[in-house]
N, CA, C and O of each residue as an XYZ file, in Angstrom:
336
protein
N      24.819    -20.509     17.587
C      24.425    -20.115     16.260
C      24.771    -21.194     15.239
O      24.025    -21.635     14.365
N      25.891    -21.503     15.471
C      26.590    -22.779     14.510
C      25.373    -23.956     14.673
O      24.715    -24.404     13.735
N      25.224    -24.395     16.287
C      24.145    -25.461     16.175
C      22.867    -25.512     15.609
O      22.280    -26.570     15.381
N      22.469    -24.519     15.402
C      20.825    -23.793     15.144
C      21.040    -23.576     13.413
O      20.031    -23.493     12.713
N      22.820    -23.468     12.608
C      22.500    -23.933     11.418
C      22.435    -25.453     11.160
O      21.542    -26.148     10.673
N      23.394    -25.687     11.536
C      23.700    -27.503     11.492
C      22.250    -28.158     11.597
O      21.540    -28.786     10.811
N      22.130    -27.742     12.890
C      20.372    -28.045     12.894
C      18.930    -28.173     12.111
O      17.893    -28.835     12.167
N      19.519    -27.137     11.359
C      18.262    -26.678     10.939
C      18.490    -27.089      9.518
O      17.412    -27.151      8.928
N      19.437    -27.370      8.814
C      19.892    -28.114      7.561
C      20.069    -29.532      7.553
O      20.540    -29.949      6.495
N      19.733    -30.743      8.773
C      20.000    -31.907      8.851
C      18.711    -32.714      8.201
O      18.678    -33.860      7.754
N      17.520    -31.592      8.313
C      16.402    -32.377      8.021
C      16.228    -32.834      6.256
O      15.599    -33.617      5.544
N      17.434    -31.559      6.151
C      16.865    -31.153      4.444
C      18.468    -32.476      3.994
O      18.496    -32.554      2.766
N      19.292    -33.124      4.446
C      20.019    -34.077      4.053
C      19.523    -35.521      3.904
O      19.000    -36.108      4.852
N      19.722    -36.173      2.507
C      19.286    -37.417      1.955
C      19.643    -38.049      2.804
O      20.810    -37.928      3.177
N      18.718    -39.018      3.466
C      18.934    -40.476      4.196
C      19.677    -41.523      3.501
O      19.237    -41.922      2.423
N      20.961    -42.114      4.080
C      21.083    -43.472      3.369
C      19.929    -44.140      2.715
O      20.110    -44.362      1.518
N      19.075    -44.419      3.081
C      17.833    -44.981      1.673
C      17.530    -44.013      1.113
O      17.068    -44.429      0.050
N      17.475    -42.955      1.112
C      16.859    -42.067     -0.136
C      18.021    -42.228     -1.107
O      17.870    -41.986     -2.304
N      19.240    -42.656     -0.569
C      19.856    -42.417     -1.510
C      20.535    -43.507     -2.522
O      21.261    -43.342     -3.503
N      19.993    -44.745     -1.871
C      20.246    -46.343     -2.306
C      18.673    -46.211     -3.283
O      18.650    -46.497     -4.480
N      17.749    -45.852     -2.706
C      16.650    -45.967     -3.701
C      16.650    -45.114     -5.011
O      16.136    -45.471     -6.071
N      17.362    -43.825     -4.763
C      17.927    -42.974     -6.215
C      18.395    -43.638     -6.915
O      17.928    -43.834     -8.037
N      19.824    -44.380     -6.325
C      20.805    -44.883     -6.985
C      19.917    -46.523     -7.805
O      20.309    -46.786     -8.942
N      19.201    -47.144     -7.403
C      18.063    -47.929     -7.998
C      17.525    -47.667     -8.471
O      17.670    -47.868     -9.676
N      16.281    -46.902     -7.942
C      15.887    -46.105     -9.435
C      16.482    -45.568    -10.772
O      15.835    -45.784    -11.796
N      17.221    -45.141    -10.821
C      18.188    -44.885    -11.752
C      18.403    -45.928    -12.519
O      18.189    -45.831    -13.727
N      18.842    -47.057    -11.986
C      19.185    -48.175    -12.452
C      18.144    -48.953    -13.327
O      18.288    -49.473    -14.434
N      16.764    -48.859    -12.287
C      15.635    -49.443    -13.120
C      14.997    -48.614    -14.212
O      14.421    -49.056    -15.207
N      15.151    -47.571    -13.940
C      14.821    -46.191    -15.062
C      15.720    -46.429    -16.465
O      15.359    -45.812    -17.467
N      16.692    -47.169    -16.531
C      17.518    -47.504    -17.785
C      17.006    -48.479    -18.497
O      17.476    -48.535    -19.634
N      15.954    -49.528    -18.159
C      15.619    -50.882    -18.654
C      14.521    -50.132    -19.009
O      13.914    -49.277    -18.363
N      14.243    -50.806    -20.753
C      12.983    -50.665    -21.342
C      11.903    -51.207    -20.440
O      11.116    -50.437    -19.889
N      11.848    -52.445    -20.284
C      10.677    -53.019    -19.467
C      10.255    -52.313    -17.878
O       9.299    -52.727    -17.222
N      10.919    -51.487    -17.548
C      10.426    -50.472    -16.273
C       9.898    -49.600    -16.748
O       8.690    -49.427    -16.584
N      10.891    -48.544    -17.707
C      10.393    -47.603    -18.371
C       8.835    -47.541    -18.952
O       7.980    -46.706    -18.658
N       8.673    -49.098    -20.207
C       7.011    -49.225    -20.706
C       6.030    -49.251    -19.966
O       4.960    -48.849    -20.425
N       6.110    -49.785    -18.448
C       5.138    -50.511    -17.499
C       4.726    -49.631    -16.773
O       3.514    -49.495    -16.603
N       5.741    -48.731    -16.103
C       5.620    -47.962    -14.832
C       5.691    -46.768    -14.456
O       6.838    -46.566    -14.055
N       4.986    -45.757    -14.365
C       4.909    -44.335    -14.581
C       5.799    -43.898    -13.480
O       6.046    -44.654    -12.541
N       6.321    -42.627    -13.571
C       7.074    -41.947    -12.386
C       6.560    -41.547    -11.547
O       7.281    -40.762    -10.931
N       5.206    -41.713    -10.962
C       4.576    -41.349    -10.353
C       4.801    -42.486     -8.932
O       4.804    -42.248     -7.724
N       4.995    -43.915     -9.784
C       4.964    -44.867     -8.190
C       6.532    -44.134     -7.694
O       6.454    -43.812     -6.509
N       7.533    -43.891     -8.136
C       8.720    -43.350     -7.058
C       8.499    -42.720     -6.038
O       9.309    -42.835     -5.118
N       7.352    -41.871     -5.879
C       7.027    -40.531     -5.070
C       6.102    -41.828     -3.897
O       5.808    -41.221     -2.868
N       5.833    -42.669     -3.854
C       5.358    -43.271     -3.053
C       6.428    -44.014     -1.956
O       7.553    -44.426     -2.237
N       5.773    -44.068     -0.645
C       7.269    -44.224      0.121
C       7.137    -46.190      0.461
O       8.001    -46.894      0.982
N       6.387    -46.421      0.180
C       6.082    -47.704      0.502
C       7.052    -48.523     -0.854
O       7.921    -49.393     -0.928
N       6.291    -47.643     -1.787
C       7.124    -48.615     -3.406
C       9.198    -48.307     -2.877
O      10.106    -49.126     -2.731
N       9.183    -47.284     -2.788
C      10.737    -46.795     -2.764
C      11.146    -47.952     -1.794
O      12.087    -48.645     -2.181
N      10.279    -48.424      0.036
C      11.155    -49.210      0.923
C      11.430    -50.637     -0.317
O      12.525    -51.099     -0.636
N      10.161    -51.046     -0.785
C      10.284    -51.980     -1.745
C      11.681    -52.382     -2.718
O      12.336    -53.415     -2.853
N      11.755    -51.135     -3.250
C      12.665    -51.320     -4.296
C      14.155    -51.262     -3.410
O      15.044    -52.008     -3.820
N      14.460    -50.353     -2.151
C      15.843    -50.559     -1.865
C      15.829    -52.147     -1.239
O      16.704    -52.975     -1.497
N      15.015    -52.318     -0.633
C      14.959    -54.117     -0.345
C      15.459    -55.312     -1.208
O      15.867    -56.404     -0.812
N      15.312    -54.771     -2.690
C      16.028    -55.681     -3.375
C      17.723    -55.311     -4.031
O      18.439    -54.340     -3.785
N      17.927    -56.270     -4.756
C      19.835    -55.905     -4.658
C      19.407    -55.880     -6.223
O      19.490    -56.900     -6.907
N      19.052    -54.936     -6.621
C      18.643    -54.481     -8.265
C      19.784    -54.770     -9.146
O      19.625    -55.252    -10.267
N      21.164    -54.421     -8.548
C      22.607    -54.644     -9.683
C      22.361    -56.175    -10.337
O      22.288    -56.536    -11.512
N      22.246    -57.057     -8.835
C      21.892    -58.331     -9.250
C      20.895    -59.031    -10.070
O      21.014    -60.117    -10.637
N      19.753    -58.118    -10.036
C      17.937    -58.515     -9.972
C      18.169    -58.292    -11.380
O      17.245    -59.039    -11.699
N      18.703    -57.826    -12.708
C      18.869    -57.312    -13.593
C      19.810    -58.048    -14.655
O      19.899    -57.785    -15.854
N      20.688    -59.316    -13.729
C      21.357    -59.751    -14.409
C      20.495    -61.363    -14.715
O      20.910    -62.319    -15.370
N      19.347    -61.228    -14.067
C      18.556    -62.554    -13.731
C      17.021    -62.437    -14.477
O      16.071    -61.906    -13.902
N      16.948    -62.916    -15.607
C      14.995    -62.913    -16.008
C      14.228    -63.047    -15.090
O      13.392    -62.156    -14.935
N      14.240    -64.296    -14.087
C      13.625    -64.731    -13.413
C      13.395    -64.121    -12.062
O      12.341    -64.083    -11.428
N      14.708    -63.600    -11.702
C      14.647    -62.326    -10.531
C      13.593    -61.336    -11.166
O      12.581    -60.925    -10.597
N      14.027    -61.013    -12.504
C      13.046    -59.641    -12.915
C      11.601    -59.897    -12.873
O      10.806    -59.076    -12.417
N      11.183    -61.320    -13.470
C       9.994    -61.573    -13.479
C       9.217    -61.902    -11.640
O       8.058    -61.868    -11.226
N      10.015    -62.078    -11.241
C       9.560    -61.741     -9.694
C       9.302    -60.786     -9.008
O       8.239    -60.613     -8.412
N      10.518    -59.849     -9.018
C      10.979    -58.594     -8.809
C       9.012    -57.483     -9.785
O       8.171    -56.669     -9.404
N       9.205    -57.962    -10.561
C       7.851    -57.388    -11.110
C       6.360    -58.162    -10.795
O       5.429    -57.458    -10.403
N       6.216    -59.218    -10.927
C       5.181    -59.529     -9.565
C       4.697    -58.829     -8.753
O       3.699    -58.109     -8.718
N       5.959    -59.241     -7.666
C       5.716    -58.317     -6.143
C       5.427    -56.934     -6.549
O       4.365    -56.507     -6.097
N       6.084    -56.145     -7.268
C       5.752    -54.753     -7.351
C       4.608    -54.350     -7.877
O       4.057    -53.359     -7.398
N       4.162    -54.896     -8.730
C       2.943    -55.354     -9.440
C       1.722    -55.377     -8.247
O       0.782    -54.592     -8.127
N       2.020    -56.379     -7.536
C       0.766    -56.530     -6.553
C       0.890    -55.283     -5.416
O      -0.128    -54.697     -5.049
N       2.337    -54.901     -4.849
C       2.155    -53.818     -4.338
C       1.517    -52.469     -4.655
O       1.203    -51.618     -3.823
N       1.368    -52.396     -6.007
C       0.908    -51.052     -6.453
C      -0.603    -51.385     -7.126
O      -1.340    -50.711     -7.846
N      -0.688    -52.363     -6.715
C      -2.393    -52.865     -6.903
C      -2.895    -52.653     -5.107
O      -3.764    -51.843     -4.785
N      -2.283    -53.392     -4.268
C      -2.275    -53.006     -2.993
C      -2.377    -51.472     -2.679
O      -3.219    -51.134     -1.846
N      -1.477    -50.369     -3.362
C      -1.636    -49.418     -2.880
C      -2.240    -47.986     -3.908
O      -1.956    -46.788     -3.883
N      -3.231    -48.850     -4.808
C      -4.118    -48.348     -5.477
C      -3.607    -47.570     -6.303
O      -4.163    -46.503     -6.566
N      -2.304    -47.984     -6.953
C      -1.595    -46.971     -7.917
C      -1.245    -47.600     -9.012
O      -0.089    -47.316     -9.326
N      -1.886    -48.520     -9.904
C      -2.279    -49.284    -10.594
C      -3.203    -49.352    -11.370
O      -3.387    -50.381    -12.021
């Protein structure tokens, strides 16, 4: 009985990336320039989310030039995945 709860509640527990990509999101959700550009709608996409935990955002934030990259790529990804 114990296994069949354990079980049956493992599916509904955040993955280490769901929960590095929260904790990023979050992060990018504080900067005006994410906020103006990018609707909440690309988060719900699972391709943008592998994207964003891929980068080290604490860092990407302390750098223009990271950001202006960092927005590029995401840029073309969500032209790529028609959410643009």
């Amino acid at each position: 009985m114990i296994e069949d709860l354990i079980g049956g509640t493992l599916p509904f527990l955040p993955s280490k990336e769901t929960l590095a990509a929260k904790k990023k999101l979050s992060l990018l959700r504080k900067q005006e320039w994410f906020k103006s550009a990018y609707s909440t709608e690309i988060i719900y996409n699972t391709r943008v989310k592998e994207f964003i935990v891929n980068f080290d955002v604490e860092s990407l934030l302390d750098d223009n030039n990271e950001v202006r990259l960092f927005r590029q790529r995401l840029d073309e990804l969500l032209k790529n995945e028609q959410l643009s």
